[in-house]
N, C-alpha and C positions, 0 to 999 in steps of 0.2 A: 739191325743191320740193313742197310737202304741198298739194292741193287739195282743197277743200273737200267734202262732198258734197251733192249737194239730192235734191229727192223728183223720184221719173222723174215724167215725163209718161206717158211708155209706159212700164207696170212689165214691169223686167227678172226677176222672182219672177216664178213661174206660181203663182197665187194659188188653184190647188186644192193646194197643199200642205197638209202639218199639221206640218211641221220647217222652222226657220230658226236658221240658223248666225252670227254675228258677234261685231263688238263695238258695244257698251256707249259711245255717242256721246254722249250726256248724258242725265240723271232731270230728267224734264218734272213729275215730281211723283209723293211716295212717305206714306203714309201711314203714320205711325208705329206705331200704336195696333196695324193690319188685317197690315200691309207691302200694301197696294193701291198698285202700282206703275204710273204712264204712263213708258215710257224710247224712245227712237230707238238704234233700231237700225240700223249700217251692216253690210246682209249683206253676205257674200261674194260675191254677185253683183254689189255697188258702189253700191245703191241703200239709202235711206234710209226706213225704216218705225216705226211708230209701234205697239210693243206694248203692251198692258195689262193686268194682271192680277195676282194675287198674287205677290212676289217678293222675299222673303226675302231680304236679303244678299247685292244686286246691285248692285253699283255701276260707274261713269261708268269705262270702258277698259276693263272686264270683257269674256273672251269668253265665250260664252256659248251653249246652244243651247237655242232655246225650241221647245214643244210646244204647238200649239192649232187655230186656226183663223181664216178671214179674216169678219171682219164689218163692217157699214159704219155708224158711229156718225151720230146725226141730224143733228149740229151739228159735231161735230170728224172725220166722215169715213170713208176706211177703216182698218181698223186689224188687229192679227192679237191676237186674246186668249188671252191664254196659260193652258194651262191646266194647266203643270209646264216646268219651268228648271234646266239644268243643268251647272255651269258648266266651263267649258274652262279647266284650269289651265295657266299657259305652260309650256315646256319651255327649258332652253337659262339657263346662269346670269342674263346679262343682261337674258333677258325677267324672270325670278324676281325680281331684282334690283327693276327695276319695278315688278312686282305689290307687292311688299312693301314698295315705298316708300311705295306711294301710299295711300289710306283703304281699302286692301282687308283688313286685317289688326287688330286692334285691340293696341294695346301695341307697334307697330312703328312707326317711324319710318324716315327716310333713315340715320340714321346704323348704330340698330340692324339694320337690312335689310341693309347692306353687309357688317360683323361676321358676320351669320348668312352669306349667302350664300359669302364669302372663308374661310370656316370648310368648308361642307358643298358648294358648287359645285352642280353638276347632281345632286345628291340631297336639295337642301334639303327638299321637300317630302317625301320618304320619311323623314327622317329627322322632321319635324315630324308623320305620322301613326302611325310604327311605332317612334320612339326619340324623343318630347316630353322627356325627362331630360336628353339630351346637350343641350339649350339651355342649362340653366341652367350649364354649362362653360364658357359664353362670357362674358368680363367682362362685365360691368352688364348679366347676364340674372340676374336672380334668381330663384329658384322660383316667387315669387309670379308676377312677369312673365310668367314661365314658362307658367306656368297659364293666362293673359289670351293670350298667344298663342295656346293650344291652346283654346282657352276658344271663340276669335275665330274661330278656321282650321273 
């Protein structure tokens, strides 16, 4: 059973931090042009926060760990602004699997994510930062694609 999370009442964060760890819960809104990013964050602690701030190529189940500080916005609250982001790549095929199905990747889809993943297993990521050639060995990877993966990653 998946339950939900809401915003504590009592924050379970001690809010003199400047690191929080999680995932990537939904983009409350992202700025194409800046990447000026509002997303909810569910930490690790189980609680739900509202970060903001420049973020490049962060999306919705991403984990993630952001760098900043807690400030309290006039209108929408407290919030933590991030001042650097850096993301937690899964380990373990099936989470990869995952990652790579979903809009985390540009030029990958479910079907291609499976091919890659059934191909390289728990090295697919080594093999996309240190060997991007062996992709296009996989049917209906072609170099161009190729590219757009590595392009995207």
């Amino acid at each position: 059973m998946v339950t939900a999370r809401k915003r504590a009442t009592a924050p379970r964060v001690d809010r003199s931090v400047k690191e929080l760890t999680g995932t990537v819960e939904g983009i409350v809104y992202q700025n194409k042009l800046n990447d000026y990013t509002v997303l909810d964050l569910g930490t690790d602690e189980g609680e739900l926060v509202t970060a903001v701030g420049t973020m490049p190529y962060v999306g919705e189940g991403e984990r993630v760990r952001l760098f900043g500080e807690w400030t309290r916005h006039s209108e929408y609250g407290e919030q933590f602004s991030v001042t650097a982001v850096e993301k937690i790549l899964p380990t373990g095929a099936n989470e990869i699997l995952k990652y790579l199905s979903g809009r985390n990747v540009h030029g990958i889809g479910p079907v291609t994510a499976l091919k890659i993943v059934n191909r390289f297993g728990d090295d697919t990521f080594d093999v996309i930062e240190q060997h991007p050639e062996w992709l296009s060995d996989i049917p209906g990877i072609s170099r161009k694609k190729a590219a757009e993966i590595i392009e995207s990653f």
